[in-house]
The first five atom37 places (N, CA, C, CB, O) and aatype in JSON, in Angstrom:
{
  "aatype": [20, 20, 20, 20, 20, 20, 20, 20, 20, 20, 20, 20, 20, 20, 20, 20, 20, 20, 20, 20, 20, 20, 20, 20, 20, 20, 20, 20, 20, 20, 20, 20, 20, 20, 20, 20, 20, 20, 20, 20, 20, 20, 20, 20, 20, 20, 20, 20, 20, 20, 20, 20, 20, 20, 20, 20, 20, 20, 20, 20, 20, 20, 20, 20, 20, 20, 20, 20, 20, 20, 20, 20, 20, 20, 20, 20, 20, 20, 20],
  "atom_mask": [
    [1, 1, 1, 1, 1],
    [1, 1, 1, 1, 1],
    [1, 1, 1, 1, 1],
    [1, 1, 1, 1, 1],
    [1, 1, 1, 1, 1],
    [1, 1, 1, 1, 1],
    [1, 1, 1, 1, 1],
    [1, 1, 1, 1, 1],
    [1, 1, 1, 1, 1],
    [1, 1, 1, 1, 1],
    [1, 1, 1, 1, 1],
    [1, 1, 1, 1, 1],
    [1, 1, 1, 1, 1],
    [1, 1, 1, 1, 1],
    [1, 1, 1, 1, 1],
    [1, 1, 1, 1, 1],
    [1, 1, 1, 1, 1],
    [1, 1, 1, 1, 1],
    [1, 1, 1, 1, 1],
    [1, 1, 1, 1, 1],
    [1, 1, 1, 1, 1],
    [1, 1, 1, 1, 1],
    [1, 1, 1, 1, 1],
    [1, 1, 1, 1, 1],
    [1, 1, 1, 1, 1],
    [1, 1, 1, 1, 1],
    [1, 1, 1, 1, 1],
    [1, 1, 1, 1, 1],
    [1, 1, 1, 1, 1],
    [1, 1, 1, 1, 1],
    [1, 1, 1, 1, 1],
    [1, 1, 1, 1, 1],
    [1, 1, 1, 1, 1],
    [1, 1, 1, 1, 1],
    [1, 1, 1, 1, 1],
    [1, 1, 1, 1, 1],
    [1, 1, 1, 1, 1],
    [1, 1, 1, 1, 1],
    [1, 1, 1, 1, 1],
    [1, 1, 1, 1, 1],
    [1, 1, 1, 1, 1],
    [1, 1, 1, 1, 1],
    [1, 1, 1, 1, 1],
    [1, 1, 1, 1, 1],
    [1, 1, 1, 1, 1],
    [1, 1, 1, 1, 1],
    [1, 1, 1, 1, 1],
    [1, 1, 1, 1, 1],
    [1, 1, 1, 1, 1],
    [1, 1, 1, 1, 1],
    [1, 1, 1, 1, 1],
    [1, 1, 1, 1, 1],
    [1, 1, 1, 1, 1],
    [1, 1, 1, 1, 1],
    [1, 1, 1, 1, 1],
    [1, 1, 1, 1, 1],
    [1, 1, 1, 1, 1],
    [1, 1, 1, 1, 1],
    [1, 1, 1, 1, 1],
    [1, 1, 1, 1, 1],
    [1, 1, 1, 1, 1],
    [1, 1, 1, 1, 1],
    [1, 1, 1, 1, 1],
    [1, 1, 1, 1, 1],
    [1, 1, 1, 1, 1],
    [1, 1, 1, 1, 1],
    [1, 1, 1, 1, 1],
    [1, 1, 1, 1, 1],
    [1, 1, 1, 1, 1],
    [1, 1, 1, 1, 1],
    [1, 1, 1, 1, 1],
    [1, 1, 1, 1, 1],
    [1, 1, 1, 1, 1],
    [1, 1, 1, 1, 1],
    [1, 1, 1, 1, 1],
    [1, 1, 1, 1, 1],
    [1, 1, 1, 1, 1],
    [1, 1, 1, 1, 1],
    [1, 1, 1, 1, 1]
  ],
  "atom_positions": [
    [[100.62, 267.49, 103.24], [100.34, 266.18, 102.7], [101.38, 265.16, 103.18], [100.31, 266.23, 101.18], [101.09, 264.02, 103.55]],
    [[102.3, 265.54, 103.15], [103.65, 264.57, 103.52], [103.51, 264.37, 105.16], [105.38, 265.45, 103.08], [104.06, 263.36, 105.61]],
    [[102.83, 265.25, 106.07], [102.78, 264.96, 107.22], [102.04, 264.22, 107.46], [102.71, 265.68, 107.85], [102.29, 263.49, 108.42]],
    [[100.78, 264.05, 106.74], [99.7, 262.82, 106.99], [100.34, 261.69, 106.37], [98.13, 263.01, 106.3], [99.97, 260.7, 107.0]],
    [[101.05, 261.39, 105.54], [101.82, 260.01, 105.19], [102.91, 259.73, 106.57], [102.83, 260.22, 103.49], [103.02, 258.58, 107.0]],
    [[103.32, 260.32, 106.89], [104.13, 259.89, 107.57], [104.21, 258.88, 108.68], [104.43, 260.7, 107.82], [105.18, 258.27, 109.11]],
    [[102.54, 258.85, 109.14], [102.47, 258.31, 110.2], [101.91, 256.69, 109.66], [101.56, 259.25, 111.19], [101.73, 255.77, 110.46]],
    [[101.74, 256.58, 108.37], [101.01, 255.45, 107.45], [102.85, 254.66, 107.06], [99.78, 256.4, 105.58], [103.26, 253.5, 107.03]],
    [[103.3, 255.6, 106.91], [104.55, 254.54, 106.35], [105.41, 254.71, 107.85], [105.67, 255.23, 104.58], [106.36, 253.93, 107.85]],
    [[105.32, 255.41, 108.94], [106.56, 254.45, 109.8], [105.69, 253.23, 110.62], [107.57, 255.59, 111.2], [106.38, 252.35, 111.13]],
    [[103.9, 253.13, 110.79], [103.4, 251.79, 111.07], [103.61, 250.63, 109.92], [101.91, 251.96, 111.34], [103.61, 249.42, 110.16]],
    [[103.78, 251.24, 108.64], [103.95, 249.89, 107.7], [105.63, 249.38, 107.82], [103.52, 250.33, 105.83], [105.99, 248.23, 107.6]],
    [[106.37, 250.29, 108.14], [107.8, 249.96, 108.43], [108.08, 249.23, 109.81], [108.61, 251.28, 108.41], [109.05, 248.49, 109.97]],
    [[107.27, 249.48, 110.66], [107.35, 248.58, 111.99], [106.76, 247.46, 112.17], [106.95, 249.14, 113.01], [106.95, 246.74, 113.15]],
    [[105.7, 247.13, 110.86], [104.7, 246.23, 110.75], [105.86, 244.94, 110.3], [103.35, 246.76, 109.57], [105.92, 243.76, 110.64]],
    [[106.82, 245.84, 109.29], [107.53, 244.44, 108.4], [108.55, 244.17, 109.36], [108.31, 244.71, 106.66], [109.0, 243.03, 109.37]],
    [[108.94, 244.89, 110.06], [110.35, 244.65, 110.92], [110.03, 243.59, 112.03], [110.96, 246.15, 111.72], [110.58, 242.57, 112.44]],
    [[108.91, 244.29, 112.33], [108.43, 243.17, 113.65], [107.97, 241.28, 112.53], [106.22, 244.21, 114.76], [108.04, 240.18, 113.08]],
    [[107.63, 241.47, 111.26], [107.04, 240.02, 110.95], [108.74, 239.98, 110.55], [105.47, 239.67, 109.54], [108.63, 238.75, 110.46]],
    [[109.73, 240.14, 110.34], [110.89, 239.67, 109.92], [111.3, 239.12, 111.02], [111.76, 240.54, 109.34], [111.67, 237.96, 110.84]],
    [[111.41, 239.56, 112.29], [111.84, 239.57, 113.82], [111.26, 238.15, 113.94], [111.14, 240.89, 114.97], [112.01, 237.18, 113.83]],
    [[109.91, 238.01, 114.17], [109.07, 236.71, 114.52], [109.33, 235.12, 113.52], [107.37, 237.27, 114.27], [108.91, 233.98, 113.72]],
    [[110.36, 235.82, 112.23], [110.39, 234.15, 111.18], [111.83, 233.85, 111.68], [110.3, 234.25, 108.92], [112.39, 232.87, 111.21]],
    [[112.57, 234.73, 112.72], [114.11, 234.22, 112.67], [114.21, 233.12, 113.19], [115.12, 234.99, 113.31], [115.2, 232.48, 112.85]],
    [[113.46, 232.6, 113.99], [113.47, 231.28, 114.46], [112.59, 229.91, 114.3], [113.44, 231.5, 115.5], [112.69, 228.93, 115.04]],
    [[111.92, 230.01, 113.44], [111.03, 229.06, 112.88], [111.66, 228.23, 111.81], [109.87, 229.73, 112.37], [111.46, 227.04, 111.58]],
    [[112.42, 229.02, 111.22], [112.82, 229.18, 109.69], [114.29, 227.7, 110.15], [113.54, 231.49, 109.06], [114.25, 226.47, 110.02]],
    [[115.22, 228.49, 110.59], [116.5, 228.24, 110.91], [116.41, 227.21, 111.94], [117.23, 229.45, 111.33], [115.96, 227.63, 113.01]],
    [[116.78, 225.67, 111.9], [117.29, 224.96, 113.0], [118.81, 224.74, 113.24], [116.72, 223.77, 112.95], [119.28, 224.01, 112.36]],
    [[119.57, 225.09, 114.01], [120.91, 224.76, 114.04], [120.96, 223.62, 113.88], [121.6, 225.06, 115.03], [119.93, 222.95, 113.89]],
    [[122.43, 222.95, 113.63], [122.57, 221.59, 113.61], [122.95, 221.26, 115.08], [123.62, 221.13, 112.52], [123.29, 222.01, 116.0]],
    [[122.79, 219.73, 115.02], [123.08, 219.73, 116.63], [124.74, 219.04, 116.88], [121.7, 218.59, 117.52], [125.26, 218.28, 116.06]],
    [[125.29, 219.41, 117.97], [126.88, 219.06, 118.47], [127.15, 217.61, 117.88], [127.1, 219.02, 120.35], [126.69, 216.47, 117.98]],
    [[127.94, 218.15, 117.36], [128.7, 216.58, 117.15], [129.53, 216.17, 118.25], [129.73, 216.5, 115.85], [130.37, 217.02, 118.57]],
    [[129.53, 214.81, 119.1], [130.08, 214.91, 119.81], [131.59, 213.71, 119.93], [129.08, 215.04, 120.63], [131.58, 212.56, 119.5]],
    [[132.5, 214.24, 120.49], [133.49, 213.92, 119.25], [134.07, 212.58, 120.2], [134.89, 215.44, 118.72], [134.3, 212.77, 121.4]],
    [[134.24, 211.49, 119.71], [134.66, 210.48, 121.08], [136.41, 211.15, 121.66], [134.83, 208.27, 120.35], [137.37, 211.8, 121.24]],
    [[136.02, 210.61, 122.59], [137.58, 210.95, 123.25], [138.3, 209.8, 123.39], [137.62, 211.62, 124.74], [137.78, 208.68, 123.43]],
    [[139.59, 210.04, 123.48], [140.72, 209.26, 122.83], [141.94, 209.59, 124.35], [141.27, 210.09, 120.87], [141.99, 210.71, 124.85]],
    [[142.73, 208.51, 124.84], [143.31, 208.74, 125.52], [144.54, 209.95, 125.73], [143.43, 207.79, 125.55], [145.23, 209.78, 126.74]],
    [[144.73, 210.61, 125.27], [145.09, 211.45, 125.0], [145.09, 213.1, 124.7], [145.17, 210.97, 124.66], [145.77, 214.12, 124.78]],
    [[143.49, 212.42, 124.21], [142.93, 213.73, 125.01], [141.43, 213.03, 125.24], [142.92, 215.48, 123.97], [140.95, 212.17, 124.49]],
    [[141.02, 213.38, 126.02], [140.11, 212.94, 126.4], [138.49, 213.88, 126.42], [140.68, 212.52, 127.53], [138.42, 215.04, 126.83]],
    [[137.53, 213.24, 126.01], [136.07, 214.13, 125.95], [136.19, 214.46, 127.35], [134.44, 213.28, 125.5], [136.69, 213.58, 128.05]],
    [[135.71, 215.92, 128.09], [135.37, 216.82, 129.32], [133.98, 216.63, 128.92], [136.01, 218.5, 129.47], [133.54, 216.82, 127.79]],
    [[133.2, 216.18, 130.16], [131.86, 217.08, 130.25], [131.37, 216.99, 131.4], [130.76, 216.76, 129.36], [131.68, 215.92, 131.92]],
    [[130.48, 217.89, 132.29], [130.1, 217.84, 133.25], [129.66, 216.72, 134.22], [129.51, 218.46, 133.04], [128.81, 215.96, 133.75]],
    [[129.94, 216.56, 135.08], [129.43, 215.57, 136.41], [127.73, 215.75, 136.09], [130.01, 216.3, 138.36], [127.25, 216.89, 136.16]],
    [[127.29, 215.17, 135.91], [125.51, 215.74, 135.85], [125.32, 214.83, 137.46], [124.09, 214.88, 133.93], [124.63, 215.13, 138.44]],
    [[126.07, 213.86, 137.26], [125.22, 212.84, 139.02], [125.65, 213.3, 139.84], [125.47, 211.15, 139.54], [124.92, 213.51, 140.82]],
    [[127.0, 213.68, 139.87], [127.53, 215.06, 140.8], [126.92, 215.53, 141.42], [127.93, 216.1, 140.35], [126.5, 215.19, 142.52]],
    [[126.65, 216.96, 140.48], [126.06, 217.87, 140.71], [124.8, 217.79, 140.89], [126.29, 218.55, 140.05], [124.27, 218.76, 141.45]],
    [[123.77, 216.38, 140.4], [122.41, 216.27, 140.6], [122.39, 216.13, 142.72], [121.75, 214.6, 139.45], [121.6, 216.56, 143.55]],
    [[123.41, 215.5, 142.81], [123.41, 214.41, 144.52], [123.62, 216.44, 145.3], [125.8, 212.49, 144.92], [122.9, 217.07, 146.06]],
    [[124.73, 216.75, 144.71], [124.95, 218.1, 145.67], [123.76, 218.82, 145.56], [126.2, 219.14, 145.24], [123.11, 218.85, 146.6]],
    [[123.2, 219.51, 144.4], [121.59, 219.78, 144.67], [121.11, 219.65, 145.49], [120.78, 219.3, 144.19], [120.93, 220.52, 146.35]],
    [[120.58, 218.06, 145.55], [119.48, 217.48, 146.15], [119.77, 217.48, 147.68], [119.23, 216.07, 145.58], [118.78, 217.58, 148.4]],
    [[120.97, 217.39, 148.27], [121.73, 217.6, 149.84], [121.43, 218.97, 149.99], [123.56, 217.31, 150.0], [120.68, 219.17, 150.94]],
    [[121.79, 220.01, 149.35], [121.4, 221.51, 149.48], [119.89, 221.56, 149.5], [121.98, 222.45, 148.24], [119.29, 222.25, 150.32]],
    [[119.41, 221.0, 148.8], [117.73, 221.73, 148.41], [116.87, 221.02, 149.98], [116.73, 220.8, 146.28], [115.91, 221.57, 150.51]],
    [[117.54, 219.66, 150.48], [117.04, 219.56, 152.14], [117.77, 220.3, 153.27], [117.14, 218.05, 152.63], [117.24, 220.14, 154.37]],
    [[118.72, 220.97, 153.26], [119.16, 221.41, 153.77], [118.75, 223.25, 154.02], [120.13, 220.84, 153.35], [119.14, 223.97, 154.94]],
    [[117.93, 223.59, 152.92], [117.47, 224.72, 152.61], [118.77, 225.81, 152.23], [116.57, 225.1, 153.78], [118.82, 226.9, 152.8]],
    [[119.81, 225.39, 151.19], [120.58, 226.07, 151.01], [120.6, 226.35, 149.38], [121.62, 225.59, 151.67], [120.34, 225.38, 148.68]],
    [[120.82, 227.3, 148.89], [120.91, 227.35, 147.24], [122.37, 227.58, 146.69], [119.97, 228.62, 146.63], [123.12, 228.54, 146.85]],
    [[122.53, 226.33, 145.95], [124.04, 226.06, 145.15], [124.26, 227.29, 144.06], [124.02, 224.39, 144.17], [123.21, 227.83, 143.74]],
    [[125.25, 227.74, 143.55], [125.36, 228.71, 143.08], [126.79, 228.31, 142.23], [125.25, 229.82, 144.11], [127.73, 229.02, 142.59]],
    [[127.19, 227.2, 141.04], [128.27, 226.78, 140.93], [129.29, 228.11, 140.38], [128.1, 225.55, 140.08], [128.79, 229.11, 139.86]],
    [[130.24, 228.01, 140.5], [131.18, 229.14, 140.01], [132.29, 228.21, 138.35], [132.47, 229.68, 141.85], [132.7, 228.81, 137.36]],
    [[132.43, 226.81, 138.64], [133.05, 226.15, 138.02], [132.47, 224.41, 138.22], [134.41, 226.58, 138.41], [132.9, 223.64, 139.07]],
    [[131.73, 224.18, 137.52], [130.89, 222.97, 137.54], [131.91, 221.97, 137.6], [129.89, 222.77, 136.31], [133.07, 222.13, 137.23]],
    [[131.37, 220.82, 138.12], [132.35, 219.39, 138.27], [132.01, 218.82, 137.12], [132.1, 218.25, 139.58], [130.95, 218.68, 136.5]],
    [[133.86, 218.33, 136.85], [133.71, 217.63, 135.07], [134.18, 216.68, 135.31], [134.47, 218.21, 133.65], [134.78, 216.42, 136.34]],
    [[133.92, 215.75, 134.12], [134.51, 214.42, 134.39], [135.3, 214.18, 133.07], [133.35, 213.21, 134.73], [135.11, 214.97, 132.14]],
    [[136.19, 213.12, 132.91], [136.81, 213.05, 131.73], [136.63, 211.44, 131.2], [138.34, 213.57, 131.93], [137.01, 210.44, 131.8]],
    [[136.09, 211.51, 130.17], [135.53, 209.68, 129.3], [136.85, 209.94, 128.38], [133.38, 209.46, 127.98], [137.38, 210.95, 127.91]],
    [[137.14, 208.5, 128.34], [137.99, 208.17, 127.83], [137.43, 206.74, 126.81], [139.0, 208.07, 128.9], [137.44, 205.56, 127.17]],
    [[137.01, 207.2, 125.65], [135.7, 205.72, 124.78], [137.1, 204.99, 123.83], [133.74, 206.7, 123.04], [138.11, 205.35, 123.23]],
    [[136.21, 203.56, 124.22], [137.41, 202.7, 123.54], [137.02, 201.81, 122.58], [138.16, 201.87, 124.49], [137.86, 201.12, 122.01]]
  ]
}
């Protein structure tokens, strides 16, 4: 008797694990970065985006693929 249950309760146990799995991200929105002004002293870092958009775009006619190891940053200094 216990062998014919067995196969009824480990599909109802995989049934709930998998609907628990599927609400972890619906449920939960992170908050988003605060982003903190920078001050001469120390100053906000964040990536070159026009930079790195121009080097792309020279590689991608050139038929070469960029592969950054350490992205170009820039430093704002807001006043």
């Amino acid at each position: 008797m216990n062998i014919r249950l067995l196969p009824i309760v480990l599909i109802a146990a995989a049934g709930t694990l998998v609907g628990c799995k599927t609400m972890d991200h619906s449920a939960y929105q992170p908050e988003p970065q605060k982003i903190v002004p920078g001050t001469q002293f120390q100053p906000r870092i964040e990536e070159d985006s026009a930079y790195i958009a121009s080097v792309e775009r020279m590689a991608r006619m050139r038929g070469i693929t960029v592969q950054w190891v350490h992205k170009p940053t820039k430093r704002h200094v807001d006043q």
